[in-house]
C-alpha positions in Angstrom: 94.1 76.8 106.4 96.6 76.2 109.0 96.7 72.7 110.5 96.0 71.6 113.9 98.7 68.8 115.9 97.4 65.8 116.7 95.9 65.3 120.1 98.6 62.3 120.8 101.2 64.7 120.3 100.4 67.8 121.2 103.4 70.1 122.2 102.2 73.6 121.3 100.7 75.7 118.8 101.5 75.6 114.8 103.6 78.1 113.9 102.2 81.0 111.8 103.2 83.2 109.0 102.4 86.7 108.1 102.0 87.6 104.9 105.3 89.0 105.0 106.4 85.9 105.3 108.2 86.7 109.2 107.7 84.7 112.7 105.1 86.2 114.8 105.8 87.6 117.8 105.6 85.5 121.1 102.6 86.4 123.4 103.8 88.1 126.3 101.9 87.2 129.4 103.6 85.6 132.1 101.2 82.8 133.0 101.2 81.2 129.3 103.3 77.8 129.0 105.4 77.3 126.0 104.8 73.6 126.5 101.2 72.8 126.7 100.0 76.8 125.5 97.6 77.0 128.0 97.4 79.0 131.4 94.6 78.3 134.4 93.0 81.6 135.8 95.6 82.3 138.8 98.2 81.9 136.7 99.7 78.3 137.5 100.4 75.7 135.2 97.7 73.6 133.3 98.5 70.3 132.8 98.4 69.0 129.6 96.8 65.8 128.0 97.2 62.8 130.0 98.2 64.0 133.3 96.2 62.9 136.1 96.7 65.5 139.4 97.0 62.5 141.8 95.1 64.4 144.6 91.7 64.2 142.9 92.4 60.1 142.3 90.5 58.0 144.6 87.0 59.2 145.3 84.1 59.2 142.5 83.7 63.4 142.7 87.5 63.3 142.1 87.3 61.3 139.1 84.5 63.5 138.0 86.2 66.6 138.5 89.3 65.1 136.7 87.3 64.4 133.9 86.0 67.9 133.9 89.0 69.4 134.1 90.2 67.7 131.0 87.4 68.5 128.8 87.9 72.0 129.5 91.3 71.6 129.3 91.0 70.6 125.7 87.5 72.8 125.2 89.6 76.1 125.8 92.5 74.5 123.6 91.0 74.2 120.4 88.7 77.4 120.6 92.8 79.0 121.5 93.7 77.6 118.2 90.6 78.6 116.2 90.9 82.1 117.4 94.7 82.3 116.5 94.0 80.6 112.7 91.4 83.0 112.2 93.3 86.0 113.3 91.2 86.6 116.1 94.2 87.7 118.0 95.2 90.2 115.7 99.5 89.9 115.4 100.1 88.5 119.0 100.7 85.0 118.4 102.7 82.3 120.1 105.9 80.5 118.4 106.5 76.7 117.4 107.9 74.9 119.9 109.4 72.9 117.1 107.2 69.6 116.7 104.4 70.7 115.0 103.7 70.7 111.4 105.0 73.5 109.1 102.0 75.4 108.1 100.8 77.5 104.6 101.6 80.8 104.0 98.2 82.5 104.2 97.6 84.3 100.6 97.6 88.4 101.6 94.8 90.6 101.8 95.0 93.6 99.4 93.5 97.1 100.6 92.9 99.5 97.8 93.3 102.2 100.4 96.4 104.5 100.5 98.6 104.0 104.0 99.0 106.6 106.2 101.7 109.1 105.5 104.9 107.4 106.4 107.0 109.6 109.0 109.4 108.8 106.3 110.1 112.4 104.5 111.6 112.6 100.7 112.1 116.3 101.5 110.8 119.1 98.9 111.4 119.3 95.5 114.6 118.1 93.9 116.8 120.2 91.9 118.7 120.6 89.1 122.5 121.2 89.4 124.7 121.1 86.3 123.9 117.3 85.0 122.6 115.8 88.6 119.6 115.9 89.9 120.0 116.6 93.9 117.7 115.8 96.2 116.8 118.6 99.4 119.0 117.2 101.5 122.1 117.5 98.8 122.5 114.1 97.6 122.8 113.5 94.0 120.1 111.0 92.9 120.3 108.5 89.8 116.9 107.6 88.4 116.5 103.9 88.1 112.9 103.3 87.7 110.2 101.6 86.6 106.8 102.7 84.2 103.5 101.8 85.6 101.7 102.2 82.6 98.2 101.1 82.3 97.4 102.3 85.9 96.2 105.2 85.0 96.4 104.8 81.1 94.8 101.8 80.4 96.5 100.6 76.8 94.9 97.6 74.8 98.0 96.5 73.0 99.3 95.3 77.3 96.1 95.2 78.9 94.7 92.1 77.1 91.5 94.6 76.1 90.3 95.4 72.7 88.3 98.5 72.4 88.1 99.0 69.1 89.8 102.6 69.3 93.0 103.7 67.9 95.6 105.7 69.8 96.8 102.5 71.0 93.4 101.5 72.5 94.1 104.5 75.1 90.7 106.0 74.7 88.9 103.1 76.3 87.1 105.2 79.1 85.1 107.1 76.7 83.8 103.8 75.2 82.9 102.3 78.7 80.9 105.9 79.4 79.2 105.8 76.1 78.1 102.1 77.3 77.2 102.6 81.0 77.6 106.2 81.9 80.1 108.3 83.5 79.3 106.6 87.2 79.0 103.4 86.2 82.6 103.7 84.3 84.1 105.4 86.8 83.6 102.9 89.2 84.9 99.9 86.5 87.9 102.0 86.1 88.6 102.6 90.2 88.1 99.1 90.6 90.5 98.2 87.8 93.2 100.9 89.5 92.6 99.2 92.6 93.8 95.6 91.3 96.5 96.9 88.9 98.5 98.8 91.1 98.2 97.8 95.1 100.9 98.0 98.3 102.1 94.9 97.6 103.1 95.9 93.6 105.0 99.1 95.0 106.7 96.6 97.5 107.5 94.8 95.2 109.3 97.5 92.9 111.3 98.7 96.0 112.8 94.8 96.8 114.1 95.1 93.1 116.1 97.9 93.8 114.1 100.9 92.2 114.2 103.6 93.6 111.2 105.6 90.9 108.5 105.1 89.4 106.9 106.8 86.4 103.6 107.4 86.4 101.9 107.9 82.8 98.3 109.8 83.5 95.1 111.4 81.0 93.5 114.3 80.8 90.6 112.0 81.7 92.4 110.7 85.0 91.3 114.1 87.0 87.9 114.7 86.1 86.3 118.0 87.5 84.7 118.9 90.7 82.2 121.1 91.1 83.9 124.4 91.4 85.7 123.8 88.7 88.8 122.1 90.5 90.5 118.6 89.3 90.5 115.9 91.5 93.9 114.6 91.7 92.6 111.7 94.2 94.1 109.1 91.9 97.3 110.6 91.6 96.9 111.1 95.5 96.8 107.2 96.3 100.1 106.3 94.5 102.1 109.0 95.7 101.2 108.8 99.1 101.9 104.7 98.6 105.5 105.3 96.9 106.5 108.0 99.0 106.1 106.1 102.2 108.2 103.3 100.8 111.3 105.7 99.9 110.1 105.6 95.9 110.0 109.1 94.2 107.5 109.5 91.3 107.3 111.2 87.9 103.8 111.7 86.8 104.3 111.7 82.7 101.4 113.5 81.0 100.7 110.9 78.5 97.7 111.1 77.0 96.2 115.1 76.1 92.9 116.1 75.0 92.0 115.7 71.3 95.3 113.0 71.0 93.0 110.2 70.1 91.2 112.6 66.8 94.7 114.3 65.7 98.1 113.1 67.9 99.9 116.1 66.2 97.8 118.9 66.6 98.8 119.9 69.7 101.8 120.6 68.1 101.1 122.3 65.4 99.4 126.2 64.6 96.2 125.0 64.0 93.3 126.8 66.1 92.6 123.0 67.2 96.1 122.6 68.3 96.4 126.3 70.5 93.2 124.7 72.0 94.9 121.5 72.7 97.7 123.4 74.5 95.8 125.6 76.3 93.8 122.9 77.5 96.7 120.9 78.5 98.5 124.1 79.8 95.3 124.4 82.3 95.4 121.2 83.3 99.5 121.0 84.6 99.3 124.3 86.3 96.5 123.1 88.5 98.7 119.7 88.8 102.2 121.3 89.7 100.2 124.0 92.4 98.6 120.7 94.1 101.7 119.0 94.7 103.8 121.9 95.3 106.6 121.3 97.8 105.9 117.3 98.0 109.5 116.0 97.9 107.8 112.5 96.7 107.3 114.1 93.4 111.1 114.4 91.6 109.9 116.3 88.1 106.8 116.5 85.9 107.4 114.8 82.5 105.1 117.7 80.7 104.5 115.7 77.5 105.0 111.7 76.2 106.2 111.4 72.8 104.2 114.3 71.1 105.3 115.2 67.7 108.1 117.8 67.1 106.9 121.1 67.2 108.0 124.5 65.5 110.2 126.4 67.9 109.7 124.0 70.4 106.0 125.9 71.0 104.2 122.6 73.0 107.3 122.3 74.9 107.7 125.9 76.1 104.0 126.8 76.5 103.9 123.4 79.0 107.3 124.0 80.9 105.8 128.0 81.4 102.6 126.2 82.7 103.9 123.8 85.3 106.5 127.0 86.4 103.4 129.2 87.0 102.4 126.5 89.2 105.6 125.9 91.1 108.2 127.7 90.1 111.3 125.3 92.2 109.4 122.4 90.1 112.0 120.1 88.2 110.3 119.5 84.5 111.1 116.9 82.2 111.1 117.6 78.5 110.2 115.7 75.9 110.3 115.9 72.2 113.2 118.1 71.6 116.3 117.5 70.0 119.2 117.8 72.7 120.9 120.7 71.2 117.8 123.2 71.2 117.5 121.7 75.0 120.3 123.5 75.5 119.5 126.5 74.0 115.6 126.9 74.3 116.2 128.4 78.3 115.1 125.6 80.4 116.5 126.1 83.5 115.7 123.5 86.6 114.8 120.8 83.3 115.8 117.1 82.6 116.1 116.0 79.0 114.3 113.1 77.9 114.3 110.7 75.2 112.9 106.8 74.9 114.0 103.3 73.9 117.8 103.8 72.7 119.7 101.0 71.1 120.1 98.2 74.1 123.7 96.5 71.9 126.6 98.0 73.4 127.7 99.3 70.0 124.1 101.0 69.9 124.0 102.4 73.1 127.6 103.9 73.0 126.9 106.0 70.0 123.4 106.7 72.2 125.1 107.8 75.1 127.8 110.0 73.3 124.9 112.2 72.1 125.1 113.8 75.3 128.8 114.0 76.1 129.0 117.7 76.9 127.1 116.4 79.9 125.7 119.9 80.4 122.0 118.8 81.5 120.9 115.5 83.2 119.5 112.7 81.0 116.7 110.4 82.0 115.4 107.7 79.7 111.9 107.7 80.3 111.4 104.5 78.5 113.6 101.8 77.8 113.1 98.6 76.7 115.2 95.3 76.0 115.6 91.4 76.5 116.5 89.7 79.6 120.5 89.2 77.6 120.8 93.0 76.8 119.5 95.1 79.7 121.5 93.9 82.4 125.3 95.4 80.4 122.9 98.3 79.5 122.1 99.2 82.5 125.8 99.0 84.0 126.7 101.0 80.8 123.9 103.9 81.3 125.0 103.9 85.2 128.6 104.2 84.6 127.7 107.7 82.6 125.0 109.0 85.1 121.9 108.5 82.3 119.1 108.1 84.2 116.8 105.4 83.3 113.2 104.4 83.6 112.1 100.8 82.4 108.6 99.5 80.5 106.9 98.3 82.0 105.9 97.1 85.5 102.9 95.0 84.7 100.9 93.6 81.4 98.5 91.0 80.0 101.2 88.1 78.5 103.2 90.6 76.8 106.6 88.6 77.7 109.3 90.7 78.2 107.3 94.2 78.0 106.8 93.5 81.5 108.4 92.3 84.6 104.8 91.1 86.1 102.6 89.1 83.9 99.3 88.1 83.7 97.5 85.4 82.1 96.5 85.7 78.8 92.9 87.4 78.2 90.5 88.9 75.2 88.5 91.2 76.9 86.1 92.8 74.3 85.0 96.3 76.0 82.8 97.1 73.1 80.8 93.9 74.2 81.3 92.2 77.2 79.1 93.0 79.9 79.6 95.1 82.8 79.5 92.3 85.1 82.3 90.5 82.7 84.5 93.4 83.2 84.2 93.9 86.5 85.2 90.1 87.5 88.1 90.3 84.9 89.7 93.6 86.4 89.1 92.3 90.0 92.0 89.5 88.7 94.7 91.7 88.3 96.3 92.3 91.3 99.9 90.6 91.9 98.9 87.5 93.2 97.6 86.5 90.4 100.4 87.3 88.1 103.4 84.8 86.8 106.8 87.3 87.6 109.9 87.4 84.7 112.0 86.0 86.4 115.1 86.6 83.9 114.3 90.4 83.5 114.1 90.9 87.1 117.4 89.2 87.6 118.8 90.7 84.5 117.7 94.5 86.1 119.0 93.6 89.0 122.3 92.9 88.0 122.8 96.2 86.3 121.6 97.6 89.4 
């Protein structure tokens, strides 16, 4: 609530913050008065509290008008005020005149709905030059990102959730449809989206000084239309968000069909696992046509930390996929030692590993791995304390190793996450719907406790 002067001494209106936390705009209208905030309806001066206009004085009708005037005078005042403290005026609101009270920052609205396409243009899709990734418009670009896990993969282990399923806890969907049905859980997990990652988060990333984030999604995250299309509407909303703030995105394909019953049969020769590809092979060609040409996008990370495969199978099959779907598509690949990168005839490709030593001794044998610097590096995970990742990250810079941090946001998981929220056991296999519902609606940033000594320790490597 913002608080109104005192009659006695009056002087103005409060001042009042956006939620941006910048002075409002002064109303322009040439008839208001900074002094008393009012105007009278041809545009003079109103006097203020306590002035009498000596004219009136000295006959009964004057006093009466006097009187009048005064309580309208101070009638239209305080419905003025009202209307400005409850936003009645939209973003045209006067400033302090310097003696009233300093008022509350108001706590900001969040809007689960995407912004409008920013005129703001990340170009088309980056390429691959030597060991840089460049940009459309020819600049070489340095990943320095961030994960938002559990926006699209929910994962027990950060989300504070037990679902009584292995795979980390990532298969928590299929429990919530066996409970309420497929509407019913798809609406618990679009309001859980909604709270986890909102404008205000991706603000957020960009006033750190990241410049990407990486975007782990299921097999589950675009469920089928009708026709037989995906709907990519989730993946929609956060590129559209990111991409009108200046932040690029790597969608990561991090959880595959049949990964909670096997994790390394996609890999492998198995009938199961040449299901599994073809399956996931389906699903990034429809995924690299949708957002062919969208500059936001820098590369699709085909595959998270699946097991090694003979001749490299998963990895090819998936990089010939995303290719049929956009063949100027930069692809990131996973789960192949560096030297068969090199040889296995991915062409437009970044190489990828995760969580290298953070000691400097560590990291420099790490980082000399790749000293033939024939193909970029981008660490698509990496994760240290608050002491090691700010000489890391000057370390990885000062070689041109990408890097992408874990994570954005979890449940009290201390230094796994530069946003953290309180501490919580929610039991999916038995809470109610109505329990789950009122804890997800709580996890939006307001309500979170920030690391301060990661942030600052990121930042200084930045």
């Amino acid at each position: 609530m913002f608080n109104l002067p005192s009659m006695s001494s009056y002087s103005g209106y409060p001042q009042i913050q956006h939620a941006n936390n910048t002075d409002s705009t002064a109303v322009e209208n040439n008839n208001f008065d900074s002094n008393t905030g009012l105007t009278n309806s041809n545009g003079a001066q109103s006097y203020g509290y306590g002035s009498f206009q000596p004219e009136l004085v000295g006959s009964l009708q004057g006093v009466m008008t006097q009187m009048m005037s005064m309580m309208m005078t101070l009638m239209v005042t305080m419905l003025s005020q009202t209307s400005y403290r409850a936003g009645g005026f939209g973003n045209s609101l006067p400033h302090n005149t310097g003696n009233s009270p300093s008022t509350p920052k108001p706590t900001p609205v969040e809007t689960p709905m995407p912004p409008k396409q920013s005129s703001h243009s990340l170009g088309t899709d980056a390429q691959v030059d030597g060991n840089k990734i460049v940009l459309s418009n020819g600049q070489n670009f340095n990943v320095h990102g961030i994960n938002i896990g559990g926006y699209l993969v929910p994962e027990d282990w950060m989300d504070g959730t037990k679902s009584g399923l292995g795979n980390d806890g990532r298969s928590g969907y299929q429990l919530l449809v066996k409970r309420f049905g497929q509407e019913q859980a798809d609406k618990l997990i679009k309001a859980r989206q909604n709270n986890w990652i909102t404008p205000s988060d991706l603000q957020n990333i960009k006033s750190i000084g990241y410049n990407t984030i990486r975007v782990p999604f299921s097999y589950q995250s675009f469920p089928k239309k009708a026709d037989g299309s995906y709907d990519f509407s989730a993946m929609d909303h956060i590129v559209k968000q990111a991409g009108a703030l200046g932040l690029h995105v790597i969608p990561d394909f991090h959880v595959w069909e049949g990964q909670d019953q096997d994790y390394k049969a996609i890999s492998g020769n198995s009938a199961e696992g040449a299901q599994e590809r073809q399956n996931s092979s389906d699903l990034l060609k429809a995924f690299a046509q949708h957002y062919k040409g969208n500059g936001t996008i820098l590369a699709i990370d085909e595959d998270n930390e699946a097991t090694g495969s003979p001749n490299d199978q998963l990895q090819k099959q998936l990089y010939k996929a995303i290719r049929e779907g956009d063949s100027n598509r930069a692809v990131m690949i996973e789960s192949v030692s560096y030297g068969n990168f090199s040889k296995d005839g991915f062409t437009n490709a970044i190489f990828s590993s995760h969580y290298p030593p953070m000691d400097s001794e560590g990291l420099s044998s790490y980082i000399n791995k790749f000293s033939d610097h024939a193909r970029p590096v981008v660490i698509g995970e990496m994760h240290g304390e608050p002491d090691q990742v700010g000489s890391a990250v000057k370390q990885l810079n000062a070689t041109g190793i990408g890097w992408i941090n874990w994570n954005y946001k979890g449940v009290n998981v201390g230094n796994w996450a530069l946003e953290n929220l309180p501490a919580s056991h929610l039991d999916l296999q038995t809470a109610t719907y109505e329990e789950i519902q009122q804890a997800w609606s709580k996890q939006s940033l307001q309500n979170t406790k920030p690391n301060t000594a990661l942030i600052n320790a990121y930042q200084e490597g930045l």
